[in-house]
N, C-alpha and C positions, 0 to 999 in steps of 0.2 A: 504493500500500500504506500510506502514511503517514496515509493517511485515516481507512483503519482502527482505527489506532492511537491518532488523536488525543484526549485523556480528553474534550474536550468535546459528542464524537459518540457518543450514547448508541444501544448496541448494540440489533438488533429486541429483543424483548421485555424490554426495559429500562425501568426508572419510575424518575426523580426525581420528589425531595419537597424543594418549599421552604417551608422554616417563616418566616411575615413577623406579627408582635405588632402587628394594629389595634385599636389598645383600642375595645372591650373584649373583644375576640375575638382568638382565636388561630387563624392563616389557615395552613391546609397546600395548597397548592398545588403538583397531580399532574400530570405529563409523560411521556408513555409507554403503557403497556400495563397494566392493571392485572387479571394472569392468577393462577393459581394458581402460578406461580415468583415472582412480586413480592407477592403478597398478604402474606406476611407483614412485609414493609418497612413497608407501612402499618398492618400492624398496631402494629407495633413504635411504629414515628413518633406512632402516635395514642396508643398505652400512655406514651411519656414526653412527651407534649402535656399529656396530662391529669394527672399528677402537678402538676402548679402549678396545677389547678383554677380554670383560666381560665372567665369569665362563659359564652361563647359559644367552642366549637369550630370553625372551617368549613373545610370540607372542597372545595376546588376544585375541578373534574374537568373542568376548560374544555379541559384541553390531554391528556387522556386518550383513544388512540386505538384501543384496544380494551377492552371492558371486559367479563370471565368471569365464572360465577357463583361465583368464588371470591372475587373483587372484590366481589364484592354482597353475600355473605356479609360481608365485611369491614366494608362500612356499615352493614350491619344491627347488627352488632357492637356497634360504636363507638355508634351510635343509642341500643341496649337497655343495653350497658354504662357509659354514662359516667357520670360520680362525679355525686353528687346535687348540683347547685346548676352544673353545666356544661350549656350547651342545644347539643345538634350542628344543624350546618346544611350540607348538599349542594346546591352548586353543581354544577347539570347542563342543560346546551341541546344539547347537540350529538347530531346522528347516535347516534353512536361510545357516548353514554355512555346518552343520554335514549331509547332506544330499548330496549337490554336492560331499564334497568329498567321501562318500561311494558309489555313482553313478559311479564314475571312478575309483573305485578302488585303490583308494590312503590312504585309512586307514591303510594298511601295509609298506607304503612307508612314512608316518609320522608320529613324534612323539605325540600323540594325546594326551589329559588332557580334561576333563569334569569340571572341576573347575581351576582357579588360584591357588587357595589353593594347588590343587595338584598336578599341573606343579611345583610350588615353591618347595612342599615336595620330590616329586622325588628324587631320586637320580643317 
């Protein structure tokens, strides 16, 4: 039972968000489920990422193990909303993430990266 309980054992439909400053980008990197119960976490995380109007946002999705269209909505979001002089970058290879969005057709409608490394290197 104590397993349960432990805070570091993030419950099913659960998302962390860890925020890491690689200049010149501001890296969110996602862990979990990113369904219509966590969508607005990122939302949120992404709305006070962008108040400091970092160069480059990016958006991790390496360790995102379900990903809904409420999720997707959310990068669209962040994509069409961010403050003028911040560029979003989504990091997606996996199953789990790189699948919904090529299902709906949103591989042209975002910026996609198969590694961090080369969301970071972009230009």
């Amino acid at each position: 039972m104590s397993e349960l309980t432990d805070p570091v054992i993030d419950p099913p439909g659960s998302l962390s968000i860890e925020r890491a400053d690689r200049s010149p980008a501001a890296v969110l990197a996602l862990n979990g489920d990113l369904d219509l119960g966590t969508a607005p976490k990122l939302t949120a995380a992404v709305a006070e990422t962008v108040t400091g109007k970092p160069p480059v946002l990016v958006l991790d999705l390496t360790g995102v193990d379900f990903l809904a269209s409420a999720g997707l909505t959310v990068l669209l979001a962040a994509c069409r909303e961010a403050p003028e002089g911040t560029q979003v970058r989504i990091v997606a290879s996996g199953r789990a993430t790189l699948r919904p969005i090529q299902l709906t057709g949103l591989e042209q409608s975002l910026p996609l990266y198969r590694t961090l490394d080369e969301a970071l290197a972009a230009e």
